[in-house]
Backbone bond lengths (Angstrom), bond angles and torsions (degrees), N, CA, C in turn:
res aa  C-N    CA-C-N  psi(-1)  N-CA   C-N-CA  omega(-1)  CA-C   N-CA-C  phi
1 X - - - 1.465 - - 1.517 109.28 -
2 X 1.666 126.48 131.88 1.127 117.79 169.08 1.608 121.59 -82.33
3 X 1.545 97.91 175.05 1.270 82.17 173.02 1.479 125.70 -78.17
4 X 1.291 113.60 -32.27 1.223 110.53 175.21 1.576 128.60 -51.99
5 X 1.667 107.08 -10.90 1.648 111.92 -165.69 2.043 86.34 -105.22
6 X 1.699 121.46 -37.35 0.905 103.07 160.44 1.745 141.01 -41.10
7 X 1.091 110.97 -61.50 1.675 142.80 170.37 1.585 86.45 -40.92
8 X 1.359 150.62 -34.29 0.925 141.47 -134.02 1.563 93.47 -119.71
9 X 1.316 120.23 -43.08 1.462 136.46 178.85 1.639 112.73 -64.94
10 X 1.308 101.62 -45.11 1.111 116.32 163.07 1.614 131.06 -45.76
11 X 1.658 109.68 -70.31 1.200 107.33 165.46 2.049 125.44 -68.76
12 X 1.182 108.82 4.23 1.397 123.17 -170.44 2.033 80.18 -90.65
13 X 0.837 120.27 -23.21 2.068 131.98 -156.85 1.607 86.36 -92.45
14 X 1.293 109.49 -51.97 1.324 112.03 -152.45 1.847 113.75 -77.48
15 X 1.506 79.30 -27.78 2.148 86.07 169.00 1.085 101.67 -88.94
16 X 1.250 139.30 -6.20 1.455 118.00 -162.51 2.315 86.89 -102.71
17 X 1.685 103.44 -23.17 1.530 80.74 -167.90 1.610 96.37 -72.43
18 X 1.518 123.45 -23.16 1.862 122.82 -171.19 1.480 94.68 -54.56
19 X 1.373 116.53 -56.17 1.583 125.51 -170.07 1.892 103.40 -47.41
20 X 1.227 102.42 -67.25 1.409 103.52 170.31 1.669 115.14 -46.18
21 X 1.206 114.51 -51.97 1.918 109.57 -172.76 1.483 85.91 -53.35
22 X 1.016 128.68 -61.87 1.424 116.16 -150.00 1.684 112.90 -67.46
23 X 1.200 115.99 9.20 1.584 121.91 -174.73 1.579 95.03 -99.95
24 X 1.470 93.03 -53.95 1.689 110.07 -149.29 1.973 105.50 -97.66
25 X 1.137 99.94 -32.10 1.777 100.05 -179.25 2.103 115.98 -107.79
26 X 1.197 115.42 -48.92 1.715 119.44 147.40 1.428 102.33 -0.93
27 X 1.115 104.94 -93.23 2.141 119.78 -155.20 1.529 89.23 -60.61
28 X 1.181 137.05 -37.49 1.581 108.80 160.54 1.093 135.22 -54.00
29 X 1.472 141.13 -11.26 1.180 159.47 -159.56 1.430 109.94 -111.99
30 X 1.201 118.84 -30.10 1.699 150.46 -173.58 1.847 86.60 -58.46
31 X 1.305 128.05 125.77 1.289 105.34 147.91 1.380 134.38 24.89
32 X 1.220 106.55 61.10 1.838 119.26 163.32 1.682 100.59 46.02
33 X 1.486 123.74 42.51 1.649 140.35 -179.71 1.144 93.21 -64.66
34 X 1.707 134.03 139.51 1.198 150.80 108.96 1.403 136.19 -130.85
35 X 1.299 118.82 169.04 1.490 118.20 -163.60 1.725 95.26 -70.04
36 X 1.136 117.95 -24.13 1.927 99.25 -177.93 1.191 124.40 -82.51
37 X 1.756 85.13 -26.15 1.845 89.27 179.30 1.402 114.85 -92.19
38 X 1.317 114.27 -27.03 2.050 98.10 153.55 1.154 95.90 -49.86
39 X 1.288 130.09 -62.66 1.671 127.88 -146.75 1.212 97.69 -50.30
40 X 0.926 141.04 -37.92 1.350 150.78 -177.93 1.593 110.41 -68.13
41 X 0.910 112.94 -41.93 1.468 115.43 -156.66 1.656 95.76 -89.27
42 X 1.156 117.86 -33.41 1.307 128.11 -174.51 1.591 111.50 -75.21
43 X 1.324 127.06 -11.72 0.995 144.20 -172.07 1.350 83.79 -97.58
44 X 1.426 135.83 -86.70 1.157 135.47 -116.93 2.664 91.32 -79.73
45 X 1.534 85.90 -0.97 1.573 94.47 179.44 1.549 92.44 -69.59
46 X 1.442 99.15 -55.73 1.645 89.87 -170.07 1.230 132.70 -94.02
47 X 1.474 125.34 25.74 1.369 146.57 117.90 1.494 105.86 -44.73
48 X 1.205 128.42 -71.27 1.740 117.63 173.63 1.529 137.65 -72.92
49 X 1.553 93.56 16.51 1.323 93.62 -173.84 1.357 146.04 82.17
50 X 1.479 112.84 26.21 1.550 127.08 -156.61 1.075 89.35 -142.69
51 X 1.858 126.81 98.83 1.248 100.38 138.13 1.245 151.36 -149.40
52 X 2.145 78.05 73.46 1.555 72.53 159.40 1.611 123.60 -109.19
53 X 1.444 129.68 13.75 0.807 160.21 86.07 1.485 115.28 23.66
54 X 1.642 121.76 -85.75 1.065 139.30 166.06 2.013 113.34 -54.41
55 X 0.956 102.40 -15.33 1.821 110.90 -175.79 1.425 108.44 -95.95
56 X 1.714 109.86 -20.02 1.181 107.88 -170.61 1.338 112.32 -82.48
57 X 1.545 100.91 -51.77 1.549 101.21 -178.12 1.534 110.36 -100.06
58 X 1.136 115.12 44.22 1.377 114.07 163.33 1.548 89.41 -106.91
59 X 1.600 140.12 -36.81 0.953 142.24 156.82 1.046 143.64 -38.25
60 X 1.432 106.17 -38.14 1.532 121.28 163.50 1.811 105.96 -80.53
61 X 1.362 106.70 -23.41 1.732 98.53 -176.69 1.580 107.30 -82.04
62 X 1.318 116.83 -10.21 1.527 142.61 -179.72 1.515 82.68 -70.57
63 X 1.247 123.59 -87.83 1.143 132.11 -154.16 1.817 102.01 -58.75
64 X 0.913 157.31 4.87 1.260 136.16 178.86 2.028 98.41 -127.06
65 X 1.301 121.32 -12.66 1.390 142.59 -170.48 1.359 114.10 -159.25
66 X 1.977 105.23 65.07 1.318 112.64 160.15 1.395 134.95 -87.49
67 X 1.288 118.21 38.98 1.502 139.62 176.97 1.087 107.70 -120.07
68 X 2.039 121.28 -30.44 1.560 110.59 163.18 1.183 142.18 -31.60
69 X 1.383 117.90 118.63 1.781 100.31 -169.14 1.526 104.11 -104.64
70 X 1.253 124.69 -0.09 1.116 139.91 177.92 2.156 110.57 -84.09
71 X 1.489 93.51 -42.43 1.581 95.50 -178.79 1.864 89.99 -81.28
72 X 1.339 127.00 -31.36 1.606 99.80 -175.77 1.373 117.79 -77.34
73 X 1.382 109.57 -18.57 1.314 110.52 -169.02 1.834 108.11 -81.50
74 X 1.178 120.83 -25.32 1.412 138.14 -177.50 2.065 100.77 -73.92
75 X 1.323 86.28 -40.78 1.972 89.26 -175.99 1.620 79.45 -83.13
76 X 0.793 139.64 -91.78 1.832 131.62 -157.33 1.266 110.04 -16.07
77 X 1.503 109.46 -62.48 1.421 105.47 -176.15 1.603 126.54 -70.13
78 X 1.554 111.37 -11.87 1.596 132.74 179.22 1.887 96.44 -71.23
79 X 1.324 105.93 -42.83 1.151 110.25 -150.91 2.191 97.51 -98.15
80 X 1.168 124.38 -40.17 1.425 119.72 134.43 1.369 123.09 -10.93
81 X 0.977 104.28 -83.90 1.784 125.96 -175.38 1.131 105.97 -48.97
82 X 1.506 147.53 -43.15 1.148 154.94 -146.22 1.397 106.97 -113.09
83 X 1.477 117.65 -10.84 1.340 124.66 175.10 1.227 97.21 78.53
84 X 1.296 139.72 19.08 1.731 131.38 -169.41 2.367 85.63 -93.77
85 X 1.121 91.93 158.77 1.726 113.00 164.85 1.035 102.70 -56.57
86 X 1.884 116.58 150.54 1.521 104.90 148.44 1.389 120.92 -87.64
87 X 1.471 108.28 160.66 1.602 102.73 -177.94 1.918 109.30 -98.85
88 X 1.308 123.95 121.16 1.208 107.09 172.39 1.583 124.98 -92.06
89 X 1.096 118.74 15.31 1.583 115.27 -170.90 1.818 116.52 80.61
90 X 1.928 99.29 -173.48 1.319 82.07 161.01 1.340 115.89 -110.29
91 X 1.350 156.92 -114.30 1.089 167.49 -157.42 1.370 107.11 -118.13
92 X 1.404 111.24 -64.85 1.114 128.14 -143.08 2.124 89.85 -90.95
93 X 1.629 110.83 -25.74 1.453 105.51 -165.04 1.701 82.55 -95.80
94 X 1.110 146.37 -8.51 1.858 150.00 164.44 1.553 89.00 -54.42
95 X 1.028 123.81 -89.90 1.652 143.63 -159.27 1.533 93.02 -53.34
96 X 1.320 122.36 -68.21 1.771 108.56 -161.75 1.760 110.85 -60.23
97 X 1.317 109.68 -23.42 1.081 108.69 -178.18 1.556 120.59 -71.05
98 X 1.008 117.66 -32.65 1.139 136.36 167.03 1.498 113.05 -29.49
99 X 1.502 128.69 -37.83 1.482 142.01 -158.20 1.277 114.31 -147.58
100 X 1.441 121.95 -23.14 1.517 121.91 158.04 1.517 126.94 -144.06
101 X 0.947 127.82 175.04 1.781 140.77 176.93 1.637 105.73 -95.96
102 X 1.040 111.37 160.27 1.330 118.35 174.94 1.489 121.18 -64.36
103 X 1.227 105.16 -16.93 1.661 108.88 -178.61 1.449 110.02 -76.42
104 X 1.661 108.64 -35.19 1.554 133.24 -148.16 1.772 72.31 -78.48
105 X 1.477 116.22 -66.26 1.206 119.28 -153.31 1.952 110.86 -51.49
106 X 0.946 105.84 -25.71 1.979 120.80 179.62 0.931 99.03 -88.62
107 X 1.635 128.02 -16.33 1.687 104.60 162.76 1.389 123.61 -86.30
108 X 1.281 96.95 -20.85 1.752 110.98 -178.96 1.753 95.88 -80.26
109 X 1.061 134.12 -13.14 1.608 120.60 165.84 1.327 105.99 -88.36
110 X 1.387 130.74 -53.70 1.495 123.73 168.22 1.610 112.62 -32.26
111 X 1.114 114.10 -38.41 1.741 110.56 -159.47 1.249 91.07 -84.76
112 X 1.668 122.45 -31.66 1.560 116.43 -143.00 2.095 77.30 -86.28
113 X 1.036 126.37 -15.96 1.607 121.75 -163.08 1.800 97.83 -93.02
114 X 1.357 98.56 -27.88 1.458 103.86 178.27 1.605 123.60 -64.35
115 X 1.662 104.70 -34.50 1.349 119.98 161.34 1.035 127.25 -50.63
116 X 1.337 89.62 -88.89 1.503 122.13 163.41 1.965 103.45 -9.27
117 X 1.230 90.40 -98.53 2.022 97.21 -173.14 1.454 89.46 -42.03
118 X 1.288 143.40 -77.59 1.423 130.41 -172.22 1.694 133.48 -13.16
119 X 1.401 87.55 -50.74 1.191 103.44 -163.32 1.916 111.26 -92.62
120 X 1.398 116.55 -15.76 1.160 145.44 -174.89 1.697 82.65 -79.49
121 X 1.035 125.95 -79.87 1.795 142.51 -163.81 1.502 90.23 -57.88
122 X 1.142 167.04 -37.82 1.142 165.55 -130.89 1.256 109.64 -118.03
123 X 2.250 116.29 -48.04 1.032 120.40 165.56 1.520 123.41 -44.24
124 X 1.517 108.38 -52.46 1.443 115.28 174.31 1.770 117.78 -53.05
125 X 1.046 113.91 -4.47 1.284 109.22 179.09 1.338 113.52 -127.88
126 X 0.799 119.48 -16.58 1.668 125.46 -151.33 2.324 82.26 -132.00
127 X 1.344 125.79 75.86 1.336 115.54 171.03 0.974 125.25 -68.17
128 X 1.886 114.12 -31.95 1.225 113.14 -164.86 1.012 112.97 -80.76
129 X 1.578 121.33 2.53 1.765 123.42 176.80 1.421 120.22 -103.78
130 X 1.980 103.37 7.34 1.407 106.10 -143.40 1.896 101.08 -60.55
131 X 1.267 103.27 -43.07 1.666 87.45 -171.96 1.484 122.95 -66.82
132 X 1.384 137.27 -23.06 1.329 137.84 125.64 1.563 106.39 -4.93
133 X 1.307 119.14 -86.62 1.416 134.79 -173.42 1.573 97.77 -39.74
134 X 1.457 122.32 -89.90 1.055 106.87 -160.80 0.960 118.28 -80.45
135 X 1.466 150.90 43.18 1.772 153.79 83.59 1.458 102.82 -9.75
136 X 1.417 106.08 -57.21 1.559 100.85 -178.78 1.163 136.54 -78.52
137 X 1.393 120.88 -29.62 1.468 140.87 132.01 1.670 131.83 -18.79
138 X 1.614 95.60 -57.19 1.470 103.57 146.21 1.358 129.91 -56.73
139 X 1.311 135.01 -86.10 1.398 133.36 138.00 1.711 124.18 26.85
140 X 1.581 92.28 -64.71 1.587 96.41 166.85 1.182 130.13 -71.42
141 X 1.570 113.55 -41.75 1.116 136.38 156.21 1.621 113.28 -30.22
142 X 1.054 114.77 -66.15 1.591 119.48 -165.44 1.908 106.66 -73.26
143 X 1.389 116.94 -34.87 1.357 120.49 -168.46 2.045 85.91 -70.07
144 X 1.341 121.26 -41.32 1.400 119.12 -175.31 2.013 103.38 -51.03
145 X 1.400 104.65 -47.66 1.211 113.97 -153.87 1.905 96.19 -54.12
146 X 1.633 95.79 -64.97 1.647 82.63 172.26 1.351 122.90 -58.29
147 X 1.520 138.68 -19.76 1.371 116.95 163.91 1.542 110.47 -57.21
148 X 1.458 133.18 -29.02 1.275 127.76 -154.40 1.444 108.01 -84.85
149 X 1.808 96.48 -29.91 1.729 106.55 -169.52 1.202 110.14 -78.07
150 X 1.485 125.99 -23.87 1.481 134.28 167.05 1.633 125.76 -69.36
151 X 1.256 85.22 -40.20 1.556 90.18 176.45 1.210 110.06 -73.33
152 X 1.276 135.91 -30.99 1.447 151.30 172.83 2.097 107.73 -58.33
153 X 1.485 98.32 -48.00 1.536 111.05 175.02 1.038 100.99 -61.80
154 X 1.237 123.53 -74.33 1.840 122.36 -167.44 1.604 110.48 -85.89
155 X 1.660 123.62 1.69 1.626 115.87 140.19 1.934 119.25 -12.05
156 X 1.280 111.72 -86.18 1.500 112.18 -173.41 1.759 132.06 -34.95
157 X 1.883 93.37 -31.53 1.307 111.93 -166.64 1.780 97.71 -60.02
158 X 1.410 124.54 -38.20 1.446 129.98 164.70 1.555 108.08 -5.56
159 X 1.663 107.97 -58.17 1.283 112.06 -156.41 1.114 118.99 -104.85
160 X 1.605 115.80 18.73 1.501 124.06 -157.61 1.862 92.55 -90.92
161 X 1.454 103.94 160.24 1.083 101.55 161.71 2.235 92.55 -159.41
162 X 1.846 88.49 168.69 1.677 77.51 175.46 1.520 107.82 -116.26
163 X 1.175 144.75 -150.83 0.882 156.51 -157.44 1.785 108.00 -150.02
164 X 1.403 100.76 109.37 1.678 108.55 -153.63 1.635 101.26 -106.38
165 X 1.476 111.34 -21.01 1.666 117.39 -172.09 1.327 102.67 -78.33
166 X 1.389 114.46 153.37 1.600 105.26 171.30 1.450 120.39 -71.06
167 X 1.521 113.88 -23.37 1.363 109.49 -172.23 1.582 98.60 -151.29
168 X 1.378 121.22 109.62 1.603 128.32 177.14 1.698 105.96 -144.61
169 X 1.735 96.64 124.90 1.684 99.63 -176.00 1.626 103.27 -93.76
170 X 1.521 95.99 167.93 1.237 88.45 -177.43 1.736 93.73 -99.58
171 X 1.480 106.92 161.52 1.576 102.81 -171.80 2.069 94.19 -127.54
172 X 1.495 83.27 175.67 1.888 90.61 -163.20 1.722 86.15 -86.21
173 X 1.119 117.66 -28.66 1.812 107.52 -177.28 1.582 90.78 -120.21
174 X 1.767 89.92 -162.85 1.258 92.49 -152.95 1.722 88.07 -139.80
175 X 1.524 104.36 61.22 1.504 138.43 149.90 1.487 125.49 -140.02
176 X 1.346 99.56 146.18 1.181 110.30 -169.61 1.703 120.25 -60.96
177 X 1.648 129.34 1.44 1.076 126.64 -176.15 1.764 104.62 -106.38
178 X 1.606 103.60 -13.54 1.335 115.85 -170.23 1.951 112.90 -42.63
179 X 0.722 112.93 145.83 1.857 105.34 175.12 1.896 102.85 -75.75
180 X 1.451 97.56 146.38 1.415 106.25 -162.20 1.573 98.89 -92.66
181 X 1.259 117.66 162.27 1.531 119.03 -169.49 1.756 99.51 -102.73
182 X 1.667 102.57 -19.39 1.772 84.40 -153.06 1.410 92.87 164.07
183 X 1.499 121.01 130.43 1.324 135.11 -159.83 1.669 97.92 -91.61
184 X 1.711 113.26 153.56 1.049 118.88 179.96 1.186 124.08 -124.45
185 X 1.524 125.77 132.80 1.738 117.72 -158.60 1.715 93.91 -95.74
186 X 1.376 94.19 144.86 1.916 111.09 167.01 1.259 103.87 -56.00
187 X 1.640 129.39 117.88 1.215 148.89 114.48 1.814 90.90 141.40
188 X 1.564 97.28 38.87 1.914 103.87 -178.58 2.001 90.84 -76.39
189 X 1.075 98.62 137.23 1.355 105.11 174.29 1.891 112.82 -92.36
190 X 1.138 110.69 114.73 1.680 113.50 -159.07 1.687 103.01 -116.56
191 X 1.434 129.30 163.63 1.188 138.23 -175.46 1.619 115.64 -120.38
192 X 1.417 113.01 96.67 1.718 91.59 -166.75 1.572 119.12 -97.88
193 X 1.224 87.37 172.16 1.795 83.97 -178.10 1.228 91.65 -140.67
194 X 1.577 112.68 -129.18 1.953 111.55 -165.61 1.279 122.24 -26.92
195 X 1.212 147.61 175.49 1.150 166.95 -178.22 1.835 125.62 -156.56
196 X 1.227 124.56 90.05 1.200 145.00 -148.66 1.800 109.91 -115.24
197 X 1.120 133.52 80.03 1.402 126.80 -160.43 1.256 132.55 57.53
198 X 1.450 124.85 -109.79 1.420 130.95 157.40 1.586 119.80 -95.40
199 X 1.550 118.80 26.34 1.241 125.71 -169.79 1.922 102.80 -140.85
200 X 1.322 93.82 142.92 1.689 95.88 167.22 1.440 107.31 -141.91
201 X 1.237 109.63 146.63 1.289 128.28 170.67 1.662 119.51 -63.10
202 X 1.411 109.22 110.56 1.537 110.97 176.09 1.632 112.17 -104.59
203 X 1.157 125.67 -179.09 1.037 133.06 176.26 1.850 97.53 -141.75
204 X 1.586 113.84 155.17 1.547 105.32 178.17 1.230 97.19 -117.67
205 X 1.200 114.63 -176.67 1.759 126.14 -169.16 1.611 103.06 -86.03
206 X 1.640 113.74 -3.33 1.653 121.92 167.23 1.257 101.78 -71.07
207 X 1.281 129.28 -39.41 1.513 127.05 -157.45 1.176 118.33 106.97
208 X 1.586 113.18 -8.64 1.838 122.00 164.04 1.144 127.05 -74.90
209 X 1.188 103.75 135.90 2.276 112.33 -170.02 1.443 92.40 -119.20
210 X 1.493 98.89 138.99 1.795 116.07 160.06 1.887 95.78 -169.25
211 X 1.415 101.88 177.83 1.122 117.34 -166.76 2.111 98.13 -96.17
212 X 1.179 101.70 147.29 1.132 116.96 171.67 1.909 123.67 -131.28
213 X 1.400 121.18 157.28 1.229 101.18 -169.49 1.374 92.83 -76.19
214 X 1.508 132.66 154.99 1.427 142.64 163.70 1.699 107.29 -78.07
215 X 1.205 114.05 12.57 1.852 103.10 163.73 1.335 96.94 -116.47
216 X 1.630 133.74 29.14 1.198 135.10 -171.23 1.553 104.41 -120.14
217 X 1.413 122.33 -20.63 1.301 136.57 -179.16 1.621 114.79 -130.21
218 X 1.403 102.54 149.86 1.425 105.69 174.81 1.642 113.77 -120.97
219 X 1.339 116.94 159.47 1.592 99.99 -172.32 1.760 98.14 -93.89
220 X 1.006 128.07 -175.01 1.096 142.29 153.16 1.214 136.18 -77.11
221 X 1.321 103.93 -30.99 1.865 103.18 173.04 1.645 95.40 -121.03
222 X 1.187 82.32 113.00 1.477 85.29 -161.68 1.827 104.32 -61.18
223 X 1.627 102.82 160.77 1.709 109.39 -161.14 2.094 100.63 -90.90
């Protein structure tokens, strides 16, 4: 590998860990955010009866403490009750979770970039150690790769939002007289895209698109 294709791998590591902070470290910064105190808050939704409400920020407490077995087990049963699906993740966000959080995981790309360039700059000077070096080079390399593959897994969640009203249809336009396609249950987890006045375009986990009002859903990472 040259250096020039290294240097290149590298900074390809280094946008992908900003992309990640801003998924996984951001919403901590948000208003005094943490996974207990959603956890909390998401609870105290379904004490009052809301939940989609309760789906949201058990989601967001998902997202900052996905090893909690206490926040999945509270959304399972939120999401049970409500007749909503369960959600299993993808593959790759099952397994990482298992051993770290999303924050943990953006530190392990920072370090792996910290190597990495270190050890790249060192090779050039230091030859007689070069294969030492790039052992370590590698090394960095690979701790980046799982920051990149995670951030890539939990990529979509960007656009997630849930469905907080008790009862909102989805419609073929994106006015309120439009004919509705299909009723939507509190705490449906939806994917949005356009944004058209007081209406945005969702998509459902069926594969059906229509417009919904946007004071009817909330996103997940919050905007």
């Amino acid at each position: 590998m040259t250096a020039r294709m290294t240097i290149a791998l590298l900074t390809l590591a280094l946008g992908a860990g900003i992309a990640h902070a801003a998924i996984g470290v951001a919403p901590q910064m948000r208003a005094g955010y943490s996974a207990p105190r959603l956890f909390d808050l998401a609870n105290a939704y379904v004490r009052d009866g809301k939940p989609g409400m309760a789906v949201l920020n058990y989601e967001r407490a998902r997202l900052l403490a996905p090893n909690d077995p206490d926040i999945r087990a509270n959304l399972s049963f939120v999401r049970r009750t409500s007749g909503l699906r369960p959600i299993t993740g993808t593959w790759f966000e099952r397994q990482a979770s298992r051993f770290a959080s999303p924050n943990t995981l953006f530190w392990f790309g920072c370090i792996g970039l910290l190597i990495g360039g270190a050890s790249l700059f060192l090779a050039r000077r230091y030859s007689q150690h070069r294969l030492a070096l790039r052992a370590c080079t590698a090394a960095g390399l690979a701790l980046m790769a799982v920051t990149l593959c995670n951030a890539l897994a939990i990529w979509p969640m960007m656009n997630e939002a849930v469905v907080i009203a008790r009862a909102t249809p989805v419609r073929v336009a994106p006015i309120s007289l439009a004919d509705p396609l299909m009723p939507l249950r509190e705490g449906e987890i939806l994917t949005m895209d356009a944004k058209v006045r007081d209406f945005t375009l969702v998509h459902t986990d069926t594969g059906r698109t229509g417009w919904v009002p946007s004071a009817d859903i909330a996103p997940v990472i919050p905007r």
